[in-house]
N, C-alpha and C positions, 0 to 999 in steps of 0.2 A: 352656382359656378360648377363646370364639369371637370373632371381631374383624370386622365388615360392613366387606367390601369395595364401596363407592355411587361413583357416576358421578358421576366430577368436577363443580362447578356448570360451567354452559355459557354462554359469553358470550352477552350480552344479544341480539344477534341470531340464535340459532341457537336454533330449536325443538327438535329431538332431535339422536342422532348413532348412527351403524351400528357396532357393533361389530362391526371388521374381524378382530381376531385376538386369540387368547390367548397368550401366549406361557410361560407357565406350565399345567400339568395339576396334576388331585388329588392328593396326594401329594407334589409338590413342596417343596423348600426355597424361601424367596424369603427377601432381607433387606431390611430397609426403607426404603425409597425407589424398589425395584428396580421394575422398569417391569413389569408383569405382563400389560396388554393394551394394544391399540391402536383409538381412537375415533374415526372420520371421519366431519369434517362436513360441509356446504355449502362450508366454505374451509379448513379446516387438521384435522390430525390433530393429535390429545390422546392423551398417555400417560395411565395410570392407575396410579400409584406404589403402592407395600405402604405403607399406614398405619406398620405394625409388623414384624419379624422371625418368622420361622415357617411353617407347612404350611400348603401351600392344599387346606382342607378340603372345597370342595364349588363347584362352580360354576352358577348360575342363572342365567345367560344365555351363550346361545351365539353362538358366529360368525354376522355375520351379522343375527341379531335389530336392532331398533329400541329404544333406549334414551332414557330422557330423565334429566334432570339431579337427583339424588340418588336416582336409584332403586338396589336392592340388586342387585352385580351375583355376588357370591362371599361365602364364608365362611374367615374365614383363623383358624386354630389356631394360637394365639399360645405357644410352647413358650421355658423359659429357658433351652433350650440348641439349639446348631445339631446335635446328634450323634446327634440322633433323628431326624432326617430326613437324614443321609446316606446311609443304606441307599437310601432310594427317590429321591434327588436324579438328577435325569437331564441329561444333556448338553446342555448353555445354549450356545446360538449365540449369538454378537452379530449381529444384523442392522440394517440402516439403517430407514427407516421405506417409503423406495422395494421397497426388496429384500424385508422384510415384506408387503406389499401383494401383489407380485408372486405371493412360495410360495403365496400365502392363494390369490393366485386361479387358480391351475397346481395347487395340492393337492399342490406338491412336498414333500416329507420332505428338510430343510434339511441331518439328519446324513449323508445320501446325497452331498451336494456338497460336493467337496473346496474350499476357499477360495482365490484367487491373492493376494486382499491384504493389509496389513499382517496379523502374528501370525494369518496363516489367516482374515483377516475375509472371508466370502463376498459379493466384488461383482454387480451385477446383470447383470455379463458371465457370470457362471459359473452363475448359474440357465440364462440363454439357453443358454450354450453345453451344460449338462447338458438341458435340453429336446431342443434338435438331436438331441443322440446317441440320447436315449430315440426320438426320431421316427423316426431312421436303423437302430434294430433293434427294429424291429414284432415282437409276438410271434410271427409267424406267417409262417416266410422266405415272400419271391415265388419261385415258381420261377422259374429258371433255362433249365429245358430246353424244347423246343419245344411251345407252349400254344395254337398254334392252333387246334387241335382237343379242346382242354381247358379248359376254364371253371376260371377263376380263383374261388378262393372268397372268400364274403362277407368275411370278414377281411382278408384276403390284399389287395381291392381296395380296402377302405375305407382301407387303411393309408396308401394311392398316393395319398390325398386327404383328408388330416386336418384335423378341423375341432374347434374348443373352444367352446364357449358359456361367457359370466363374466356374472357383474351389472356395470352402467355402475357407476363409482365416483360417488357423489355429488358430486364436484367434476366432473367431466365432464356429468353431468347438469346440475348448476349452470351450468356456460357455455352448455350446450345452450341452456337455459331463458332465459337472459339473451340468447342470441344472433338467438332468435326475438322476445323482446319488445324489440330492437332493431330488430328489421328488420317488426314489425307496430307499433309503438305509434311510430315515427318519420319523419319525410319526409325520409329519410336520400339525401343526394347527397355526391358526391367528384368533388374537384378536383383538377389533376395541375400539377406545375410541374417543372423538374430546375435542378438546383443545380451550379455546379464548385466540387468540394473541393480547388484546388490549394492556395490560401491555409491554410488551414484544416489542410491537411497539411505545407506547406511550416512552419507558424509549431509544430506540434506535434513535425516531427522535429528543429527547434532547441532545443526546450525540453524535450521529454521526459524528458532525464536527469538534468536541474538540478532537474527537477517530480518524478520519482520519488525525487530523494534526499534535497531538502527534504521533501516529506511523504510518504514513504512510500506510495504509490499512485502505480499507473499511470497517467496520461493519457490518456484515451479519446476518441471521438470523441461518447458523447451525451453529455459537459457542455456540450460545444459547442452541441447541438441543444437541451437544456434553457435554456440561456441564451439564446437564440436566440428560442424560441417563447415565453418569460415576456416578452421584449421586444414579440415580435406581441401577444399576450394582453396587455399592457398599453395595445398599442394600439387593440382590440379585444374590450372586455370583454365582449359578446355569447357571443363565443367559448370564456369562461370562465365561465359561467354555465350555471346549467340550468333545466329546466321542473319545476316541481311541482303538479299540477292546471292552473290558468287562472293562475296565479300564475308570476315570472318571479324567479328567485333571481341574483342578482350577486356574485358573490364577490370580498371585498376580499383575497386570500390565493390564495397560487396552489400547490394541491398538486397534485405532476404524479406521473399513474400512470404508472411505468414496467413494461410490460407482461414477463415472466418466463416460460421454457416451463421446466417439471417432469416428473422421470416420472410424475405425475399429471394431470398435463393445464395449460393457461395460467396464470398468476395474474397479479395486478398491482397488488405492494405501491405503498403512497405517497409520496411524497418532500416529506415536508411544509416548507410556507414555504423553498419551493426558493429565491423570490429573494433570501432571506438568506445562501445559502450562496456561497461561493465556488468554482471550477474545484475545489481539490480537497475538499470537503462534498461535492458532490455525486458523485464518482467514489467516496468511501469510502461514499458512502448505499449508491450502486448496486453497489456490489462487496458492501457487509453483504446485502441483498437476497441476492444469487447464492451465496454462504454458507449464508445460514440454508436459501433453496430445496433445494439440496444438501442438507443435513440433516435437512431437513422441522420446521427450526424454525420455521418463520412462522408470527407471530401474530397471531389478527382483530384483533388493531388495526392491524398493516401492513398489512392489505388492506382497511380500512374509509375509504369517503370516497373525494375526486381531483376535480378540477375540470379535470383535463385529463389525457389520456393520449399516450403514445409509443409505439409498437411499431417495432420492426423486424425486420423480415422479412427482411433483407441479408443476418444472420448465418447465413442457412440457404440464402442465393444466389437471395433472391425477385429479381427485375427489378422487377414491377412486381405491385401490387394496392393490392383496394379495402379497405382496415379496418375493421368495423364498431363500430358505439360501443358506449361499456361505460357504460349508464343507470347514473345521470339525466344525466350529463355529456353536452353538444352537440356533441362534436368530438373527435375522435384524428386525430393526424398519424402516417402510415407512411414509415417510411426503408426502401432496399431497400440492394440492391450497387452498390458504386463501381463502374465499370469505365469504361477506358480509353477516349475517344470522340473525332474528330472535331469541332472545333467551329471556327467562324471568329471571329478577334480582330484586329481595326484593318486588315479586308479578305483576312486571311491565314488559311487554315487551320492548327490547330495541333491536338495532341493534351492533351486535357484528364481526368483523373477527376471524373466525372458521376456524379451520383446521381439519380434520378428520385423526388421527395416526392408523396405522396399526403395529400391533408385531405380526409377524410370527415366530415360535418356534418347536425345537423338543418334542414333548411329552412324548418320553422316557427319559428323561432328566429334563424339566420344568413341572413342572403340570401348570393348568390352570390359579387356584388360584395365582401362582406367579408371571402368563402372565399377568393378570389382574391385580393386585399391580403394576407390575413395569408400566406398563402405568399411572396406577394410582400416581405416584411417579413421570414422567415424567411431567406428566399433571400438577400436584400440580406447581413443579418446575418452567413450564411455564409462566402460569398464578398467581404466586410471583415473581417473580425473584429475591427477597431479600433473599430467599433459598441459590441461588447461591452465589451472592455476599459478604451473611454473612457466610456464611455454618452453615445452623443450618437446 
């Protein structure tokens, strides 16, 4: 008996989605719910679970192909026993949805690569590191002996300069695309201020461990920054607004996108009705976020919507840059690196951790003046943090 294997339906936003990999061949045993391919779209990858138990009798679309939402993509031979497909069952990797991606796009053979993590699971350190080696023995040795009067051959020299060609992932493409209709459909400016984190560090290494064993979560430095900027954005609603046509949207609700990097490229789940949340709501939001990215659980509804975004760029040791906005929203704020600076206090120099903040804004929307406040607002916030705590 045959079982149609169809393309999951696709959330409402998302026209098609590329079928990246099969992880399953003809032949195969699969049991039911077992993930048999993987779907990527403009924003998250979808599994495609086995309906049923049984052999995967026949597959009609391939790696790669353009799919849309209940089309047929396999045939599965639905059998009442697993012991007719042991003979042809072949060796099932576990891979992550990152490390998936990756073989698909190297055309490695997964049983090739010994695994370092848990029960032999193969990390994406040990694809790289299995790439390296393949690159380190070309088929074809370099000589050795004196070649100056010897032409190296065609192989031999391409080897000394290897080059891959992959297709852009569609999530890459997508920031692409978004990133230019940022930087052409906006009178995008940014503003700079710098901030001293000594308060802000000083009041987090008193409390950190009273904060981690009451609720379980670490104490971070952007609940600070989200609390922070919900206080500017309240006082500044411009700033949490966006354009729609000729039309001016205000949002009474403040979802802040906290931007994420992936081995797939940026995202930037939502942190909805952040100013509901307390210090730690928002650090267990942001830690769920860095979980599910790790696993390639995120779902378009975490990355749907935001009326304000955060990035920072610190964690990778930016100094300083300009952030571009992530439509329709007016405004992203960038955090970069602390570091130790020189500053003068009550005539004296002293040594302070500084941070340099960036607000990038539409101009048709923000004036300058209000770029320049809300930072100013942010910074206050910062460097009190009895702002926050008492709200005043």
């Amino acid at each position: 008996m045959s079982f149609e294997i169809l393309v999951p339906g696709l959330p409402e936003s998302v026209a098609d989605a590329t079928l990246v990999l099969w992880h399953k061949q003809p032949g195969d045993w699969v049991d039911e719910g077992e993930n048999l391919a993987d779907l990527e779209t403009d924003k998250v990858i979808l599994e495609v679970p086995a309906p049923k138990s049984g052999v995967l009798k026949e597959i009609l679309k391939q790696n790669g192909e353009t799919v849309l939402g209940g089309q047929l993509l396999a045939l599965l031979d639905v059998q009442p026993a697993r012991q007719a497909a042991k003979a042809a069952k072949k060796e099932d990797v576990s891979l992550s949805p990152s490390v998936r991606r990756l073989v698909a796009e190297t055309a490695v053979d997964p049983n090739a690569i010994s695994g370092s993590g848990k029960h032999g699971r193969i990390l994406k350190s040990d694809v790289l590191d299995y790439l390296g080696e393949q690159q380190q023995s070309p088929s074809e040795p370099v000589p050795t002996t004196d070649t100056s009067h010897t032409p190296l051959s065609a192989t031999a020299i391409a080897s000394l300069r290897p080059e891959q060609r992959v297709p852009m992932t569609r999530l890459r493409a997508k920031v692409a695309e978004r990133l230019l209709q940022a930087q052409q459909n906006a009178a995008m400016l940014t503003t700079f201020n710098e901030v001293n984190l000594k308060a802000v560090i000083d009041l987090r290494n008193q409390y950190k461990n009273r904060f981690e064993q009451k609720h379980a979560i670490k104490l971070g430095f952007m609940s600070f920054f989200v609390k922070a900027s919900i206080e500017a954005l309240k006082r500044f609603p411009a700033i949490n607004a966006s354009i729609d046509g000729s039309d001016i949207i205000y949002h009474g609700y403040y979802d802040i996108g906290i931007a994420v990097t992936t081995p797939r490229g940026l995202i930037v789940p939502i942190l909805r009705d952040a100013d509901q949340l307390d210090f730690a709501g928002i650090e267990k939001g942001i830690n769920d976020f860095g979980t599910k990215a790790r696993n390639g659980s995120i779902s378009v509804e975490d990355l749907s919507g935001g009326t304000f975004t955060i990035t920072n760029g610190g964690i990778f040791g930016s100094m300083l840059s300009t952030p571009i906005l992530n439509p329709p929203q007016c405004a992203i704020l960038g955090m970069h690196a602390i570091k130790d600076r020189p500053v003068v206090e009550n005539g004296e120099i002293v040594i302070r951790p500084i941070m340099y903040l960036a607000l990038s804004y539409d101009h048709r929307l923000v004036d300058g003046k209000e770029a320049v406040q809300f930072l100013g607002v942010v910074k206050e916030c910062l460097e009190s943090p009895a702002h926050l705590l008492l709200n005043i």
